[in-house]
C-alpha positions as CSV (number, residue, x, y, z in Angstrom):
1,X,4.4,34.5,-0.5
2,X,3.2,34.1,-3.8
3,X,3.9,31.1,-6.4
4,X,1.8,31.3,-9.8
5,X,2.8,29.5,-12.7
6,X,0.0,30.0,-15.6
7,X,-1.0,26.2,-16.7
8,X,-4.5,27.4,-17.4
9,X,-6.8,25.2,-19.4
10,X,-8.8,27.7,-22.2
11,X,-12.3,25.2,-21.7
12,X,-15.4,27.2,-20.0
13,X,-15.8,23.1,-19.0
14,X,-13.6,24.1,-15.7
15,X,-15.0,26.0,-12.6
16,X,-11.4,26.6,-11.1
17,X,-8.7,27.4,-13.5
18,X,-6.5,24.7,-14.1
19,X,-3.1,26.1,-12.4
20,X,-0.5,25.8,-9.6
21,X,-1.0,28.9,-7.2
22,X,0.4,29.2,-3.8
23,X,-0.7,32.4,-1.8
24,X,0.2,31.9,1.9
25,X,2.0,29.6,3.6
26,X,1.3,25.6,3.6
27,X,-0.2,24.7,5.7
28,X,-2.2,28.4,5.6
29,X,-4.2,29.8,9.1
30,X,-7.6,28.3,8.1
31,X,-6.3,25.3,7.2
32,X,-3.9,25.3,10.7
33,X,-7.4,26.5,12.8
34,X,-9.3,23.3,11.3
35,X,-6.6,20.9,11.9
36,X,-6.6,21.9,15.3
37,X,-10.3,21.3,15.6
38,X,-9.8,18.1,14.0
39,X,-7.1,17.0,16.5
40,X,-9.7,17.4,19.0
41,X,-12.0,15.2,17.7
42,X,-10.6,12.9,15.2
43,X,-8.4,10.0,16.4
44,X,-4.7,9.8,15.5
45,X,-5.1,6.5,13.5
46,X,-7.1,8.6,11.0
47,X,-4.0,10.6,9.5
48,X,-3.5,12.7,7.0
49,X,-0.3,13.1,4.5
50,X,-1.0,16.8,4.5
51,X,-3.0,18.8,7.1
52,X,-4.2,20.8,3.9
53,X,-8.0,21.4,4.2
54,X,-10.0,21.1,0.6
55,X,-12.5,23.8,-0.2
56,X,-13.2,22.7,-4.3
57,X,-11.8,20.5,-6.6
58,X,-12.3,20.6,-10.1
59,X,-10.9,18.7,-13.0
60,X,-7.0,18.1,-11.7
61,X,-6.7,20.9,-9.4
62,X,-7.8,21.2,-5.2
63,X,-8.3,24.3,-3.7
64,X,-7.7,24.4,-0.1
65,X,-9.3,26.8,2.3
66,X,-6.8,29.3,2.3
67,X,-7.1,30.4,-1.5
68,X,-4.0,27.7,-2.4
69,X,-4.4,25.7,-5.7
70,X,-2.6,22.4,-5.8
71,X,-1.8,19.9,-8.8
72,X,-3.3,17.0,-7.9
73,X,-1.4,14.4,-8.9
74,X,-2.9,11.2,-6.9
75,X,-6.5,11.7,-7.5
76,X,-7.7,10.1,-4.1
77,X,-5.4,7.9,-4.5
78,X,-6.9,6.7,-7.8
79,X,-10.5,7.8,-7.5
80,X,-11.4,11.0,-9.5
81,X,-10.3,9.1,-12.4
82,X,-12.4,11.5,-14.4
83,X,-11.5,14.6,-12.8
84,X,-13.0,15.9,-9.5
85,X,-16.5,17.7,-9.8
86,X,-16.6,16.2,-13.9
87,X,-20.0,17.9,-14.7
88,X,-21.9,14.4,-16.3
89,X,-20.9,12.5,-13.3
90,X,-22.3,15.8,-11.0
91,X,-25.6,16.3,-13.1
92,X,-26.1,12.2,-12.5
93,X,-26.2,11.8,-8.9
94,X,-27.6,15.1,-8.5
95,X,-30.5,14.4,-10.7
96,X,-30.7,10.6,-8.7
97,X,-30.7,12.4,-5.3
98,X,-34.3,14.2,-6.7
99,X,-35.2,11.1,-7.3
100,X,-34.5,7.8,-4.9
101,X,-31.6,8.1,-2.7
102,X,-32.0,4.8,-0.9
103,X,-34.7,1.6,-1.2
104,X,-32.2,-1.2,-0.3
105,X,-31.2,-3.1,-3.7
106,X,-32.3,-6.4,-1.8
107,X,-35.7,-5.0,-1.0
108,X,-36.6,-3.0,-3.8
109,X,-34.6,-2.9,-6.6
110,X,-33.7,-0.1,-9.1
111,X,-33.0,0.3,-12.9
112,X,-28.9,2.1,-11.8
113,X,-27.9,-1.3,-10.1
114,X,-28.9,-3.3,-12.9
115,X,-27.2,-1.0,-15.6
116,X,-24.1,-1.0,-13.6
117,X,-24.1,-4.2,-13.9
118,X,-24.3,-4.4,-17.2
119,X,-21.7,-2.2,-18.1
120,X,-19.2,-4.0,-15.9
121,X,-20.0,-7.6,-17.7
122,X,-19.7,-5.6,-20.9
123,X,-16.1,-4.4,-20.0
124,X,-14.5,-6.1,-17.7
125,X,-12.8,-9.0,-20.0
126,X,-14.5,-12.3,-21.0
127,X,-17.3,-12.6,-23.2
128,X,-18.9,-15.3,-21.4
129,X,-22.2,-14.7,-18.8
130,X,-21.3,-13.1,-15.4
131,X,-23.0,-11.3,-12.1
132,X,-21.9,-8.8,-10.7
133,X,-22.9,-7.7,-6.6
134,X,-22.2,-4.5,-6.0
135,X,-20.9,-3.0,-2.5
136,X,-19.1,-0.3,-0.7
137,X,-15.4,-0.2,-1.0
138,X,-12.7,-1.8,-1.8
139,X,-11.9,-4.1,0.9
140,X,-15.6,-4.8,0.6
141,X,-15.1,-5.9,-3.0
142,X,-12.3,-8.5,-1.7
143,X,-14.2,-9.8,1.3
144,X,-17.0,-10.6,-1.0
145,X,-14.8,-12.1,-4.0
146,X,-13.2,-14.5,-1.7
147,X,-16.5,-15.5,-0.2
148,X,-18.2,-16.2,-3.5
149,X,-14.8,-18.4,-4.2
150,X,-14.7,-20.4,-0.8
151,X,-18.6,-21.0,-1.9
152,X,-18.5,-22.0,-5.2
153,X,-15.1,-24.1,-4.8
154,X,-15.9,-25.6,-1.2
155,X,-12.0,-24.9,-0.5
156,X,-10.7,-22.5,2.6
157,X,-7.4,-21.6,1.4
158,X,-6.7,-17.4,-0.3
159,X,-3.3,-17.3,-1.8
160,X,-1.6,-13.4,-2.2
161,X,1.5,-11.7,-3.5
162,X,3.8,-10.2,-1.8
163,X,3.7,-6.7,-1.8
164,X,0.4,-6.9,-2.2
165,X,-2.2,-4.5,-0.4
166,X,-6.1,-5.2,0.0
167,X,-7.5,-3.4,2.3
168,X,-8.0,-2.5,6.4
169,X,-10.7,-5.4,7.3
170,X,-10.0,-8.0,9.3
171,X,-9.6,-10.7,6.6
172,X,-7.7,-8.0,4.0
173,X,-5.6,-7.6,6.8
174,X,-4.6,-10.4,6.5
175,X,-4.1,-10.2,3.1
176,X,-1.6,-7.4,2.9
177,X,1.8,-7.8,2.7
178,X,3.1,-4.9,4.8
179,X,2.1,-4.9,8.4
180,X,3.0,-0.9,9.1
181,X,0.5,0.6,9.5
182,X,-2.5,-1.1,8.2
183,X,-2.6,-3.9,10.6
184,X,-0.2,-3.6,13.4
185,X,-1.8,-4.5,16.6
186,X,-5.0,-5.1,15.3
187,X,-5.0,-9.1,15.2
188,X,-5.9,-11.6,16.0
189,X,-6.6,-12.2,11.6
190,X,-8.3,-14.2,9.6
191,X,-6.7,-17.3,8.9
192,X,-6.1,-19.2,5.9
193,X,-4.1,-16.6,4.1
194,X,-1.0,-17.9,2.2
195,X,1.4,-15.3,0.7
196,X,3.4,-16.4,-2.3
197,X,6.9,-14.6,-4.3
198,X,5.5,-11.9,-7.1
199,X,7.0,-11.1,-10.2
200,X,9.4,-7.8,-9.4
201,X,11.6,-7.4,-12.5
202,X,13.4,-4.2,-10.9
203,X,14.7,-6.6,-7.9
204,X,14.4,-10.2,-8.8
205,X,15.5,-9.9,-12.7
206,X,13.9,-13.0,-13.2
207,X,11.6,-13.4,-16.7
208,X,7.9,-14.2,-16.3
209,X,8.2,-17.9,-16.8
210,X,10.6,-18.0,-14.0
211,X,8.8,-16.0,-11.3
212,X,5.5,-17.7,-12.0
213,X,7.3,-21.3,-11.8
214,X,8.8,-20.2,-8.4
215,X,5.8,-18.9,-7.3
216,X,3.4,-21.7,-8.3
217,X,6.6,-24.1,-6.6
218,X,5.9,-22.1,-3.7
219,X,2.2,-22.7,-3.6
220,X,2.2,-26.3,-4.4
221,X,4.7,-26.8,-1.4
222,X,3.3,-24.8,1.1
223,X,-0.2,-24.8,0.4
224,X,-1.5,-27.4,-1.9
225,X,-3.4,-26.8,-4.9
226,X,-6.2,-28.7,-3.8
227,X,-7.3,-26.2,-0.4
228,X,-6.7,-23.0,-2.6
229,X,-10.0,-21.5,-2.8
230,X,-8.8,-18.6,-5.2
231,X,-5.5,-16.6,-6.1
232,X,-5.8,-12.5,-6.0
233,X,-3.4,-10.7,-7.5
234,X,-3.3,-6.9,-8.6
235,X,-2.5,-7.1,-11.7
236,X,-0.5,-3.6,-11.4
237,X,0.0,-3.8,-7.5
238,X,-0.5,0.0,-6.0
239,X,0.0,0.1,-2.0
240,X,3.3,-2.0,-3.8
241,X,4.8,0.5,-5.6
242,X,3.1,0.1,-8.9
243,X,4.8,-3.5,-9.5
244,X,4.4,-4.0,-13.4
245,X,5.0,-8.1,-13.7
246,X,7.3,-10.1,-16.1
247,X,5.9,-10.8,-19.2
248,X,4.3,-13.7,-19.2
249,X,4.2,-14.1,-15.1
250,X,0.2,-13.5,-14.9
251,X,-0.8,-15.6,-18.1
252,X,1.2,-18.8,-16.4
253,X,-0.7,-18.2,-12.8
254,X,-4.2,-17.9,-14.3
255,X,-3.6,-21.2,-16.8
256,X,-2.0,-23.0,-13.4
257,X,-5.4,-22.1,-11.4
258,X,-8.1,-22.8,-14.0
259,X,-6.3,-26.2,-14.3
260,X,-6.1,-26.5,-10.7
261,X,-10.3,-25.7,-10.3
262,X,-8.5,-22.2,-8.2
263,X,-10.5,-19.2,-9.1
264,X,-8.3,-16.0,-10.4
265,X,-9.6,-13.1,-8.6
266,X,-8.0,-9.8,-10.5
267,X,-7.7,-6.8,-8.0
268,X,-8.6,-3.8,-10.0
269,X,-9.2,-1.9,-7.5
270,X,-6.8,0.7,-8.2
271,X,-6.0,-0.1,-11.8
272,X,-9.0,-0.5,-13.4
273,X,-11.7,1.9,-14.9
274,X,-9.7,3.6,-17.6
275,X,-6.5,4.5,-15.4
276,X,-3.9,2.4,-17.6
277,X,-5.5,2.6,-20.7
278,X,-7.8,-0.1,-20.7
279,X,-10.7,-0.6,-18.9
280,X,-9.1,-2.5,-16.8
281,X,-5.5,-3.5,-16.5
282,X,-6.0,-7.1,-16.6
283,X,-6.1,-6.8,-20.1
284,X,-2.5,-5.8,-21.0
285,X,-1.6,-9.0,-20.0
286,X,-3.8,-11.2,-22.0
287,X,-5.4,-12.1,-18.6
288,X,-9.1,-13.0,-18.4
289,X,-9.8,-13.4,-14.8
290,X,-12.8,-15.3,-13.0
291,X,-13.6,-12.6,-10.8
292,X,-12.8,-8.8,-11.7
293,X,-12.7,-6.3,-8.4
294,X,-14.0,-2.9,-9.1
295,X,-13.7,0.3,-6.9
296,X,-12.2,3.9,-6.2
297,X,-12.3,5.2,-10.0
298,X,-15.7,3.5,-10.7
299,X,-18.0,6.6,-9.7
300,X,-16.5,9.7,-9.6
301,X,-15.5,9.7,-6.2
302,X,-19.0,8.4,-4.7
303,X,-18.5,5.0,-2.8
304,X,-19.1,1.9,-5.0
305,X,-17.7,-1.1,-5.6
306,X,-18.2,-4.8,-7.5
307,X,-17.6,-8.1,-7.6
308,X,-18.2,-9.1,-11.1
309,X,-17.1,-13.0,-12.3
310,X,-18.6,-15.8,-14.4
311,X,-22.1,-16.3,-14.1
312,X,-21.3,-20.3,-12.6
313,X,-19.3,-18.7,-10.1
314,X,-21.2,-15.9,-8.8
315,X,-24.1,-17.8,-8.3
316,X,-22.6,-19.7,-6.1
317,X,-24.2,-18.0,-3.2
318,X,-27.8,-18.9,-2.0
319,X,-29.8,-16.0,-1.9
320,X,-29.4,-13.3,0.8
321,X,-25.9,-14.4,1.1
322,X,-24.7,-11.4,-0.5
323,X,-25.5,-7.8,0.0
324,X,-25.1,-4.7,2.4
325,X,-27.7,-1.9,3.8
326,X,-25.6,0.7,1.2
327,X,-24.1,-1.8,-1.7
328,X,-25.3,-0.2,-4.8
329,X,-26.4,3.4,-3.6
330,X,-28.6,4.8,-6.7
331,X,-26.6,7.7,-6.4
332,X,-23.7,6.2,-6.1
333,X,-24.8,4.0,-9.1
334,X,-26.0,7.0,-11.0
335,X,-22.6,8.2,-10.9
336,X,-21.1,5.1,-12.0
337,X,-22.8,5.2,-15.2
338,X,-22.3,8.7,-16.2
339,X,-18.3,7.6,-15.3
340,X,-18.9,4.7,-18.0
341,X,-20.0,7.3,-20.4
342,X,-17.6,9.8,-19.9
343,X,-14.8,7.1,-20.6
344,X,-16.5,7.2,-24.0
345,X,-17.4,10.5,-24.6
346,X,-13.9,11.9,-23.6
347,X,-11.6,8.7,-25.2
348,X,-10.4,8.5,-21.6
349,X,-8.3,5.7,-22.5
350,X,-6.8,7.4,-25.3
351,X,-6.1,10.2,-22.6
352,X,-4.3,7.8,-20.0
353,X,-1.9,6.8,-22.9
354,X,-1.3,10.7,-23.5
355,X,-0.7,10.9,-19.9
356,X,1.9,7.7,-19.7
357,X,3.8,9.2,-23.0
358,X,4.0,12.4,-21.1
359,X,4.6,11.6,-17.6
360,X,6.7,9.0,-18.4
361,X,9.0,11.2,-20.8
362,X,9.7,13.6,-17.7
363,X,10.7,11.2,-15.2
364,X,13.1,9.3,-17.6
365,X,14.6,12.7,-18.1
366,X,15.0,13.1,-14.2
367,X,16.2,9.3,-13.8
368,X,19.0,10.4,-16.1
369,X,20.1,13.7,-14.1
370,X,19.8,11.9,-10.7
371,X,20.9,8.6,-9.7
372,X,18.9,8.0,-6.9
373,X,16.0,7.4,-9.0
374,X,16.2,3.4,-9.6
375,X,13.4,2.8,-12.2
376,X,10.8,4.6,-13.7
377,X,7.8,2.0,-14.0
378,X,3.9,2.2,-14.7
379,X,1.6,1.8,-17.6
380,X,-0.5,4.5,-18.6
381,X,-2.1,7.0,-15.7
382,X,-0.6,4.9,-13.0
383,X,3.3,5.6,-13.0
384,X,6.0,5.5,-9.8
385,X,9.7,6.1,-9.4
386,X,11.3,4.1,-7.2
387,X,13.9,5.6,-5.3
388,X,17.5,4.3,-3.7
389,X,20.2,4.8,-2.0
390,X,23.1,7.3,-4.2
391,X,25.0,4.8,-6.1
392,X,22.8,1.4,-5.7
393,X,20.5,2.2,-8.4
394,X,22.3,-0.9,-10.1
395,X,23.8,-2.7,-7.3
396,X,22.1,-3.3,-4.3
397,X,19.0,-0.7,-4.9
398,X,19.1,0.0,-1.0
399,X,15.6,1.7,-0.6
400,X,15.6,5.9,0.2
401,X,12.7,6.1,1.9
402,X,14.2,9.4,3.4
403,X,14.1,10.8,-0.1
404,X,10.8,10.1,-0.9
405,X,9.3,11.9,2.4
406,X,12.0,15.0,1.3
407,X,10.4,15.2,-2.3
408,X,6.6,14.8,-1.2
409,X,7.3,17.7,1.3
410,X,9.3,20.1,-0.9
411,X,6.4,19.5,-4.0
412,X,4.1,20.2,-0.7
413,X,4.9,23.5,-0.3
414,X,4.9,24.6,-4.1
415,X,1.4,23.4,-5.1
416,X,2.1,19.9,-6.4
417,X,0.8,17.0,-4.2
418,X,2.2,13.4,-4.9
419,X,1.6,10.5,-2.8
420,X,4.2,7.8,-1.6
421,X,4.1,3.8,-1.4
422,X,6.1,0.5,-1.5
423,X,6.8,-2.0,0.9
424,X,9.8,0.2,1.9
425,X,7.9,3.5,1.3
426,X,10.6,4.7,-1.4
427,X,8.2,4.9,-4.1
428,X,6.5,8.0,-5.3
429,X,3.4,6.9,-7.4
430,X,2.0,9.4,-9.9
431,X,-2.2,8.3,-10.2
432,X,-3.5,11.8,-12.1
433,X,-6.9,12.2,-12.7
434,X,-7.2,11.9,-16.9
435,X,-8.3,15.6,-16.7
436,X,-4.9,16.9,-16.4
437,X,-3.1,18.5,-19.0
438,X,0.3,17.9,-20.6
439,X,0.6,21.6,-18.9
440,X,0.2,20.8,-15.7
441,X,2.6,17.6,-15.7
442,X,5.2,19.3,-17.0
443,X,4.7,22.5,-13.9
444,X,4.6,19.5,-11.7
445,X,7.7,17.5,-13.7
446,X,9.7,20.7,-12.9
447,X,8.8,21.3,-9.1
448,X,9.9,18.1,-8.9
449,X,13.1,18.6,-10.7
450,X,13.5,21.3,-8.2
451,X,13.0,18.8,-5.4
452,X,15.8,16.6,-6.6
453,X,17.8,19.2,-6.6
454,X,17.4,20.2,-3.6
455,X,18.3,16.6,-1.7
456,X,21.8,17.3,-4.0
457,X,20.7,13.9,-5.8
């Protein structure tokens, strides 16, 4: 069995040639043989969308164990922004490993922390003061900005969209809109958590103005202004289906909370560091949050994570309130930098736009030859399709989930992997690293063309 198409990228800058090749079966023997191992020692709740086992990765293509090459099209779900294995971001934390892998930030410090840091309060927007604490993951990142909030405002309350998705802790748990999987059966949660209507133009076809005054109506009612410790929001949700708010929604929930003393927590989690354009996505909405989120894209695919907000804010906490035995790895933080740098050096954000105008262009061309695809959405390198029912796409845009699994499975077994999401899991979300060429998208635009065909769409 043999499927090569020749995408190749002419740079000596790649270590595996950048194309689609399928050479045995998926899943192949050595990937079946580790699986089974795997089964035997791995519990269930620890799944995988592909039993495909990874070998190398290099700029947007994976190489499993069995000589397959794949098309990479979700990037860790958002993390190897900058391509797996980029070269800067592997000569950085290989050079930090020679010298300090771990001191404890909190014991003795080190130059990385403070320099990412810096970099964060240079770019995430706002040119006022801010802090930044640097930790793990994601969910880390939330658990920490809500903390700071509940300090520095002396209020309990954590408002969230729906849709929304923040994480697998006990207190983002809580925080998520979709129970399935993340937190059935794992409860009791943390309380306190008060979920409020999002902007959702595709299904609500209400403008920004409307959706924020409903959803601020909402929160006034239920909640009270005066116990809301913070509002987070993602400004692009991703778990969500890469919800792209109303114009105007966001602006009209940040000036509601900063006149309410509520602190805006923005959720870049997923959206941030370069993968819409901007260094982070808060600011194609004119939004200048309190508190910024940072994670997955940040360093290359090492884990790290911030919390960076106004300075007043911040340092709210007394000290050795915040920290972790790992937050701020120099490694880790090594890696962050050279990820900073290679934004620069490679006009990254001029790349995601090439990406969006490419991507973009090929699924508008699908949406018109099948009518189960209901709206093409996304901004930049962060793009989804949301899929219906035949015949609803205008009516009652019945989700077609069905489809979405049929697709994934189909691009599967021909080299391109894509990844899923919405609240209804009928979304197929396109997060690229901003390595990829227009090359590859359009190999994996016409797999996929072939995978709608095949459903008879």
């Amino acid at each position: 069995m043999t499927d090569t198409i020749d995408t190749s990228i002419a740079t000596p800058s790649y270590s595996v040639t950048q194309e689609r090749r399928i050479v045995t079966a998926i899943p192949g023997p050595k990937s079946e043989e580790l699986h089974r191992r795997r089964l035997a020692v791995v519990p269930r709740g620890v799944s995988s969308a592909l039993p495909v086992y990874i070998a190398k990765a290099n700029g947007a293509i994976l190489v499993d164990v069995d000589g397959n090459q794949f098309i990479d099209l979700g990037a860790g779900i958002g993390v190897t922004t900058v391509g797996h294995t980029e070269k800067a971001v592997v000569d950085a934390a290989a050079g930090q490993l020679q010298d300090v892998i771990h001191t404890l930030f909190t014991i003795t410090p080190y130059e990385e922390y403070v320099r990412v840091a810096e970099l964060l309060a240079e770019h995430t927007p706002g040119d006022f003061e801010k802090r930044t604490v640097l930790v793990n993951s994601g969910a880390e990142a939330v658990e920490n900005g809500v903390k700071i909030a509940r300090k520095h405002t002396g209020r309990n309350g954590v408002a969230v969209l729906e849709h929304a998705y923040h994480g697998r802790t006990n207190l983002t748990m809580a925080m998520n809109f979709k129970a399935a999987p993340y937190s059935t059966g794992f409860g009791p949660f943390a309380g306190d958590v008060y979920r409020a209507p999002n902007s959702y133009p595709y299904h609500d076809g209400l403008s920004g103005t409307e959706a924020a005054a409903r959803t601020i109506n909402y929160l006034e009612k239920t909640v009270g202004a005066a116990d809301l410790a913070c509002l987070v929001v993602e400004p692009i949700q991703g778990e969500g289906g890469f919800v792209v708010p109303a114009e105007g929604f966001l602006p009209a929930l940040q000036e509601w909370c900063t006149a309410q003393g509520i602190v805006f927590i923005a959720d870049e989690i997923q959206s941030g560091m370069a993968r819409t354009g901007a260094y982070f996505a808060s600011e194609h909405f004119g939004l200048v949050p309190d508190m910024v989120l940072s994670a997955k894209g940040i360093a290359g695919g090492l884990p790290l994570a911030g919390v960076t907000g106004r300075a007043e804010i911040m340092d709210a906490a007394q000290p050795g309130g915040l920290g972790g035995t790992f937050g701020g790895n120099p490694v880790a933080a090594a890696a962050a930098i050279a990820v900073f740098e290679q934004i620069e050096a490679g006009s990254l954000l001029a790349e995601a736009k090439r990406i969006e105008q490419t991507l973009y262009a090929g699924l508008l061309e699908l949406q018109a030859k099948y009518d189960i695809i209901g709206e093409v959405r996304g901004i930049g390198a962060m793009v989804a399709i949301e899929l219906v029912e035949p015949g609803t796409a205008s009516t009652t845009k019945t989700p077609n989930a069905e489809a979405v699994n049929a697709i994934v499975a189909f691009a599967a077994q021909r080299g391109v992997l894509v990844l899923t999401a919405g609240t209804y899991g009928n979304v197929l979300r396109f997060l690229p690293s901003l390595a990829v060429s227009d090359a590859l998208l359009a190999d994996a635009l016409s797999v996929l063309d072939e995978a709608f065909a095949s459903l008879g769409a």
